[in-house]
Structure formats: structure tokens, C-alpha cells
Backbone as JSON, one array per atom type, in Angstrom:
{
  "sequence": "XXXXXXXXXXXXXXXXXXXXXXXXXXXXXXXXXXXXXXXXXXXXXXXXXXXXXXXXXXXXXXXXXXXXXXXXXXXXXXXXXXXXXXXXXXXXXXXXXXXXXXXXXXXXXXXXXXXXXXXXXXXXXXXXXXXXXXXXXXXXXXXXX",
  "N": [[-1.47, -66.11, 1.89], [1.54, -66.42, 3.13], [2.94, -66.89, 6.48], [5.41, -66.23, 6.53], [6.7, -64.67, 4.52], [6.0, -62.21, 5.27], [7.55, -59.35, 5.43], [10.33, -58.72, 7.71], [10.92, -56.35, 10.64], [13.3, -55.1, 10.72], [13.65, -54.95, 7.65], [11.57, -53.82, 6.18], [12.14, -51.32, 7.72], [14.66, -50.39, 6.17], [13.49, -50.77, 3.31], [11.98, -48.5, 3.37], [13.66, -46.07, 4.27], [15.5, -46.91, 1.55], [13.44, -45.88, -0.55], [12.82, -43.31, 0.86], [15.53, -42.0, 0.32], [15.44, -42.26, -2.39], [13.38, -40.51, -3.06], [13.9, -38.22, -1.64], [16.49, -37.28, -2.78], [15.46, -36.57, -5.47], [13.8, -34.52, -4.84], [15.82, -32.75, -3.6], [17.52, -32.2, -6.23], [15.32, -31.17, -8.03], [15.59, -29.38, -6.04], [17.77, -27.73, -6.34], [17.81, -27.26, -8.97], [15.58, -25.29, -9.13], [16.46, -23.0, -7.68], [18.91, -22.58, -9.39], [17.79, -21.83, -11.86], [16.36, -19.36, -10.97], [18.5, -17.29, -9.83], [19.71, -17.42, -12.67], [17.65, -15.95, -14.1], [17.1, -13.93, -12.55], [19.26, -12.31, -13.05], [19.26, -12.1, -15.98], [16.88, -10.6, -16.08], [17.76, -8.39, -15.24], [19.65, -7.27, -16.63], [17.91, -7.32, -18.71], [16.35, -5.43, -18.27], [18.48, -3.38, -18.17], [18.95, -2.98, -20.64], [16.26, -2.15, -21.66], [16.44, 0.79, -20.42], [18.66, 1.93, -21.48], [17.66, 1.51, -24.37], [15.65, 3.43, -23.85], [16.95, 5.64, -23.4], [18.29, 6.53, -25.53], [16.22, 6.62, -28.02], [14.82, 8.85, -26.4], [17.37, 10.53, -26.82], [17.51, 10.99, -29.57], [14.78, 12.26, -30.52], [14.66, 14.74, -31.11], [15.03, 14.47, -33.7], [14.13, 11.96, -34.84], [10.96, 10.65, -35.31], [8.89, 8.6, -33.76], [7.23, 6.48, -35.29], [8.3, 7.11, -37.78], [10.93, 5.82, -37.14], [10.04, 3.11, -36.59], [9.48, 2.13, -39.1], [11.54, 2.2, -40.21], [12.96, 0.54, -38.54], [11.68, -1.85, -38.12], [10.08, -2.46, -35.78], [7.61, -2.28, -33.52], [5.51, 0.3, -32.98], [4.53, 1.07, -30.63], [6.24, -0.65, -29.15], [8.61, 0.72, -29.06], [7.28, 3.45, -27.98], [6.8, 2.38, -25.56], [9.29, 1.9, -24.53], [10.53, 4.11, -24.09], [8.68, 5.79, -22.79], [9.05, 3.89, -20.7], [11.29, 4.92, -19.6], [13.46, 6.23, -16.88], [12.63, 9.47, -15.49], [15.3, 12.13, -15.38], [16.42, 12.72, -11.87], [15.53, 15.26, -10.26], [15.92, 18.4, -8.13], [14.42, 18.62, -4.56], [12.2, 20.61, -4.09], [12.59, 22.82, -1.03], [9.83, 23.74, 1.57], [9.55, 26.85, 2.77], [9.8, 26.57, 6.62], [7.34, 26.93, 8.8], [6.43, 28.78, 11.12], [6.29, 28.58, 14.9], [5.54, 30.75, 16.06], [4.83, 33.1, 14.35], [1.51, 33.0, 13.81], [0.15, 33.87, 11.98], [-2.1, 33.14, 8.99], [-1.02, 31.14, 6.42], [0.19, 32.82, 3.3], [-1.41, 31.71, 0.73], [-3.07, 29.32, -0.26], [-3.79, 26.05, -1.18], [-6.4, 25.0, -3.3], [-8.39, 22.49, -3.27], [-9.28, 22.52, -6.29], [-6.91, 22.63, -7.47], [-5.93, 25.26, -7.6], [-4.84, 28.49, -6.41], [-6.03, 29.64, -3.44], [-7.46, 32.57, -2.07], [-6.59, 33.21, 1.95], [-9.41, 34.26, 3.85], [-9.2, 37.38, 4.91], [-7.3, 38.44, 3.5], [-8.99, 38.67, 0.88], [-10.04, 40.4, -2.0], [-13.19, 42.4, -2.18], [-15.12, 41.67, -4.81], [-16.03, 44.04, -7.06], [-17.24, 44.37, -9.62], [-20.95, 44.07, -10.9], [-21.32, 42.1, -12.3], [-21.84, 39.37, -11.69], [-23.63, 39.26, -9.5], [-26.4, 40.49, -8.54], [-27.18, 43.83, -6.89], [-29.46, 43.51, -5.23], [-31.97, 41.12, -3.86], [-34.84, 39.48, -4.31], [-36.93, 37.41, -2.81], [-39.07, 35.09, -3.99], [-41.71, 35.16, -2.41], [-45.18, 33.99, -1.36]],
  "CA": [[-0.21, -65.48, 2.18], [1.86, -67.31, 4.64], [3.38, -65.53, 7.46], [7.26, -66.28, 6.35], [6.3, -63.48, 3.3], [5.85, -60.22, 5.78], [8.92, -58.6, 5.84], [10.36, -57.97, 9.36], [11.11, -54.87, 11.22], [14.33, -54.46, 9.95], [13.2, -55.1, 6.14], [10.67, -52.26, 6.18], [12.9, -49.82, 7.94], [15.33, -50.95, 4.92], [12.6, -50.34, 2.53], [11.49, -47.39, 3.87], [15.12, -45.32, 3.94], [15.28, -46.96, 0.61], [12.56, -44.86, -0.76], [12.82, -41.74, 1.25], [16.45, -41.28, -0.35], [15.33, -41.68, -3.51], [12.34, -39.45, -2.74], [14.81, -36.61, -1.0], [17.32, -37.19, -3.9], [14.88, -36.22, -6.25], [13.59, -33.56, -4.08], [17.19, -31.64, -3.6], [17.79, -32.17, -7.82], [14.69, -30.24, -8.22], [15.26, -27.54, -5.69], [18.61, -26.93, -6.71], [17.58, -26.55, -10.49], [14.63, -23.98, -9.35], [17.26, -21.92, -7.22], [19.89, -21.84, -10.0], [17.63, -21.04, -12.87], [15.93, -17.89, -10.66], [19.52, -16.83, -10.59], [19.68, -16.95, -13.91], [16.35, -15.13, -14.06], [17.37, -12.22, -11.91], [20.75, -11.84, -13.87], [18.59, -11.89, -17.21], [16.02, -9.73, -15.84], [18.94, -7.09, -14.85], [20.45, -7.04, -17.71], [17.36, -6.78, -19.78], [15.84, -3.81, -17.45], [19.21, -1.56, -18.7], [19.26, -2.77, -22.45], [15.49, -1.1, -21.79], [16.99, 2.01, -20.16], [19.41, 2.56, -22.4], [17.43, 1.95, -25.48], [14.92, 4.76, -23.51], [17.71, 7.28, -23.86], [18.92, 6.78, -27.03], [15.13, 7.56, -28.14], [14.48, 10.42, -26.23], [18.32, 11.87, -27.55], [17.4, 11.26, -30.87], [13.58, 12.46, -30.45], [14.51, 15.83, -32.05], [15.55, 13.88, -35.31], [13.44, 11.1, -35.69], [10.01, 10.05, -34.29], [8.61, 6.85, -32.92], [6.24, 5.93, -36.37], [9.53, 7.0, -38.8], [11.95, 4.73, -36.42], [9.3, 1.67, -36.59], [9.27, 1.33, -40.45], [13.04, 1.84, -40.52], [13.52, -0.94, -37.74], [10.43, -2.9, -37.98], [10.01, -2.45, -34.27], [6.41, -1.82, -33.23], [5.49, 1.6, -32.82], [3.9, 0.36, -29.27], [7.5, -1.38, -27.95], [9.3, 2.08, -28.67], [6.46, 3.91, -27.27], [6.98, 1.99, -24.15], [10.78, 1.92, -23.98], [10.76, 5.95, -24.34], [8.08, 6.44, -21.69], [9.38, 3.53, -19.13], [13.11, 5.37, -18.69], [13.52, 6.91, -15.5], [13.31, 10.65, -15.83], [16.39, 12.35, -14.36], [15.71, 13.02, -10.71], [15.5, 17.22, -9.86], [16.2, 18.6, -6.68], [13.01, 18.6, -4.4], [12.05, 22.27, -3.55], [12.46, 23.08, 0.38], [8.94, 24.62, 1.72], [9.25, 27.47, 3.97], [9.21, 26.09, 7.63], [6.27, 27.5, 9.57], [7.51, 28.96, 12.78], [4.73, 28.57, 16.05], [5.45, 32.19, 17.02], [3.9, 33.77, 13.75], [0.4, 32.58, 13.99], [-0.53, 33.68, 10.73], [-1.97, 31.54, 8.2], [0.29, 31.29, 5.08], [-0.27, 33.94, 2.3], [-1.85, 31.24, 0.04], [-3.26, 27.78, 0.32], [-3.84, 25.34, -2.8], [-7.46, 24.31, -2.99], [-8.51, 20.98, -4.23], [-9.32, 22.14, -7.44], [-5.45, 22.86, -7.62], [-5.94, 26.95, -7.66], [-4.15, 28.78, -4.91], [-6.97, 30.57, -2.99], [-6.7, 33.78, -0.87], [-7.5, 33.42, 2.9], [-10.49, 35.71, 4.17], [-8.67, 38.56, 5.13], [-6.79, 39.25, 2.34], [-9.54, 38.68, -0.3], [-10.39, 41.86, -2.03], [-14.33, 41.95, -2.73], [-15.48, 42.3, -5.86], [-16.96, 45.53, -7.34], [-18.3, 44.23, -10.52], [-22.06, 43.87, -10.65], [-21.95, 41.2, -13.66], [-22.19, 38.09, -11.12], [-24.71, 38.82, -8.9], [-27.16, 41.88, -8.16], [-27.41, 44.06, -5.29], [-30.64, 43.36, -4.36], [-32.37, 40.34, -4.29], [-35.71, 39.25, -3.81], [-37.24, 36.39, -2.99], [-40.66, 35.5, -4.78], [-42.15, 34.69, -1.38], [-46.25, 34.39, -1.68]],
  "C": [[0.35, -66.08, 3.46], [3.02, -65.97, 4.88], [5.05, -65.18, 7.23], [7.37, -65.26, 5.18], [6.46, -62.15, 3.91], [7.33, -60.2, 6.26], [9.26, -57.99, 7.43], [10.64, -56.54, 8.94], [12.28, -53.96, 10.17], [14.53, -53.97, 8.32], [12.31, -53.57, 6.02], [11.31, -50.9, 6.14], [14.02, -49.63, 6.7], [14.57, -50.33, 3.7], [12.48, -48.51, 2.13], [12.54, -46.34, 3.83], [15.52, -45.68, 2.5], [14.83, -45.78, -0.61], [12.37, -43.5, -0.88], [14.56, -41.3, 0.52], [16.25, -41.49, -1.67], [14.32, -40.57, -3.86], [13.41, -37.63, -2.7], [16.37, -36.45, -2.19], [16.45, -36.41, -4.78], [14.22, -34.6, -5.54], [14.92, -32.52, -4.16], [17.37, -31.51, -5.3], [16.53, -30.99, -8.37], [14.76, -28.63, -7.76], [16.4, -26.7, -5.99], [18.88, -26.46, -8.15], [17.06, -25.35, -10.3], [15.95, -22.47, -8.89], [18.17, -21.54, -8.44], [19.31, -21.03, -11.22], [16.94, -19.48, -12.22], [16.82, -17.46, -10.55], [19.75, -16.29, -11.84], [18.65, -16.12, -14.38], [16.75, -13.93, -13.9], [18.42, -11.72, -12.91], [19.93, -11.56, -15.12], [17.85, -11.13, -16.94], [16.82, -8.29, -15.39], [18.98, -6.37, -15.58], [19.49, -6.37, -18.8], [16.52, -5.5, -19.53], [17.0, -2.73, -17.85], [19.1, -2.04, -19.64], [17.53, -1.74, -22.46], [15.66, 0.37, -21.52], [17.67, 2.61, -20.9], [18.63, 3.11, -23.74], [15.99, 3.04, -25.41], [15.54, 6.18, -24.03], [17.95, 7.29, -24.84], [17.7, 7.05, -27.7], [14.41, 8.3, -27.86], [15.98, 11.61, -26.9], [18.03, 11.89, -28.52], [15.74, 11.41, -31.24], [13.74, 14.05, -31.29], [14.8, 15.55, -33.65], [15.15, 12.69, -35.52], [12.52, 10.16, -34.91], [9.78, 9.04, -34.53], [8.38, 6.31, -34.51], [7.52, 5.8, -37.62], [10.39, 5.72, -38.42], [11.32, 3.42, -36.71], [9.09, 1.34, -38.1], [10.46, 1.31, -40.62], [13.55, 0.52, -39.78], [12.85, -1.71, -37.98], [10.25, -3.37, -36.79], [8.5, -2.01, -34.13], [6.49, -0.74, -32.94], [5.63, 1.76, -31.05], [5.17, -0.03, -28.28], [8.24, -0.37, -27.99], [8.83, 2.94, -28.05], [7.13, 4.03, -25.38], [8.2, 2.14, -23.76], [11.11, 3.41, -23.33], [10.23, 6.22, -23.21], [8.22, 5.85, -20.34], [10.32, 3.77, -18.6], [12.42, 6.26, -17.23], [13.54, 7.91, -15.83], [15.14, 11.06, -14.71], [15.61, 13.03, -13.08], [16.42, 14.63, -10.95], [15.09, 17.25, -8.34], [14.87, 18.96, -5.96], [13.53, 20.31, -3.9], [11.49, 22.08, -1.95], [11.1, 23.92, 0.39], [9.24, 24.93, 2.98], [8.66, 27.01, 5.48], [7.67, 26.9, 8.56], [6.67, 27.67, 10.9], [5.82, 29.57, 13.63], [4.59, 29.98, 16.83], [4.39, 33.4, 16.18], [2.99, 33.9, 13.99], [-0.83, 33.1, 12.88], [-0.78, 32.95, 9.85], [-0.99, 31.89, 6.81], [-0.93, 32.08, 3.88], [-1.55, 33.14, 0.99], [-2.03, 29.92, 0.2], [-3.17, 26.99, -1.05], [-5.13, 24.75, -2.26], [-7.47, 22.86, -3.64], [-8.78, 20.87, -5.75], [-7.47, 22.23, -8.12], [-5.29, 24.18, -7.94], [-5.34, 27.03, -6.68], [-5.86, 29.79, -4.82], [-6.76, 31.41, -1.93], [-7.42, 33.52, 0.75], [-8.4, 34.67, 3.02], [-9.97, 37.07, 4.42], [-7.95, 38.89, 4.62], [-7.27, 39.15, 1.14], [-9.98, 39.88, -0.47], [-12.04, 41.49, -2.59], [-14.54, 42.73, -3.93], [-16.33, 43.31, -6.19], [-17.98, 45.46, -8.84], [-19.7, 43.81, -10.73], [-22.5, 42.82, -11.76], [-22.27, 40.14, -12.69], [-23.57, 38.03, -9.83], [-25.62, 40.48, -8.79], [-27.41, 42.7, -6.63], [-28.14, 44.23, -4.82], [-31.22, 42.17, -4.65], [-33.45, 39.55, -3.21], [-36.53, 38.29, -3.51], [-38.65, 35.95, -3.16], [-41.21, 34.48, -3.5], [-43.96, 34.8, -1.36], [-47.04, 34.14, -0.53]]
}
């Protein structure tokens, strides 16, 4: 390789900008496809989130006149994709129920609590004790030897 072959300085940098704009050409062509089709994405994904909403309500209004399994041999819709349409609508929202503030002057505890099994249970001082003798006995002895 003789030395009159290596491309000078200027040749390279030539080269080299060359390259990188067809590089960064190709680069912007790509990123402005991805951006426009997620556009198109979101807009299609909109659109097809209310044709599901809608076709939620229109089979819960017509749920008193004609269930899921009837509807799916008349449409030939899976039982399964009406299923899902019906049970992914939004219900209508209902007004939340205000709870009684607790004021720091009372210092009583509230009339009723909710235990964890989800019962309301009575605090101690207003449980009435039981009088029936079916649950336990009133004496009891312990077989101590």
C-alpha cells in the first residue's frame, strides 16, 4: 500500500459526515414513523376502549331480555368476549357516604367497631353477658392429678 492511497484529513472528515448523515437520516425516518404510529395507537386504543364501554351497556340494558350464552349463538361472539365486555364497563359512580366526624371532647369510643372478620362488635361496656348455659358451664374443673 503506498502512502499516496491514505486519504487525508480532509477526506476522512468528508467520509465521516458522509456516513453520519446517512446514519442520522435513517435514524430521524425511523423515529418519526415510531412517534406517528403510537399516535395512531393511542387514537385506536381510545376509540376501541368506548366501542368496549358502550357495547358494556348495551348488554347490561338488555340483560333483562337476553343472556350472555342466548346472545353468543345469535352473534357468534364468544360467550367469554361478552362476559368480559359486560363485567369491564365502569359501574356508575354513587355518592361516597360521609362518616360521622369524631369530636376530641367526647372521649367515648364509637357505639360499634367492624372487626376483621367484617362483624360489627360491641365495645366492653356495652356488651350484655350472656345468660344461656348452652356454651359453657358454670363450673369448671380442671383434671389436675
Amino acid at each position: 500500500m503506498a502512502t499516496t492511497d491514505i486519504a487525508t484529513a480532509e477526506e476522512i472528515d468528508r467520509r465521516v459526515e458522509a456516513a453520519d448523515t446517512a446514519r442520522r437520516a435513517k435514524r430521524s425516518a425511523a423515529a418519526k414513523e415510531v412517534g406517528e404510529l403510537a399516535q395512531r395507537r393511542t387514537v385506536l386504543a381510545e376509540q376501541l376502549a368506548e366501542v368496549e364501554r358502550q357495547l358494556g351497556e348495551v348488554l347490561a340494558d338488555a340483560s333483562d331480555v337476553l343472556e350472555i350464552d342466548e346472545l353468543a349463538r345469535f352473534t357468534n361472539i364468544p360467550a367469554a368476549d361478552l362476559t368480559a365486555w359486560l363485567t369491564s364497563r365502569k359501574p356508575p359512580r354513587t355518592a361516597k357516604k360521609k362518616r360521622p366526624a369524631a369530636t376530641a371532647s367526647s372521649g367515648a369510643p364509637s357505639a360499634a367497631k367492624t372487626a376483621k372478620n367484617g362483624q360489627a362488635s360491641v365495645p366492653p361496656q356495652l356488651a350484655v353477658p350472656r345468660t344461656d348455659s348452652a356454651d359453657a358451664p358454670d363450673h369448671v374443673t380442671a383434671g389436675v392429678t
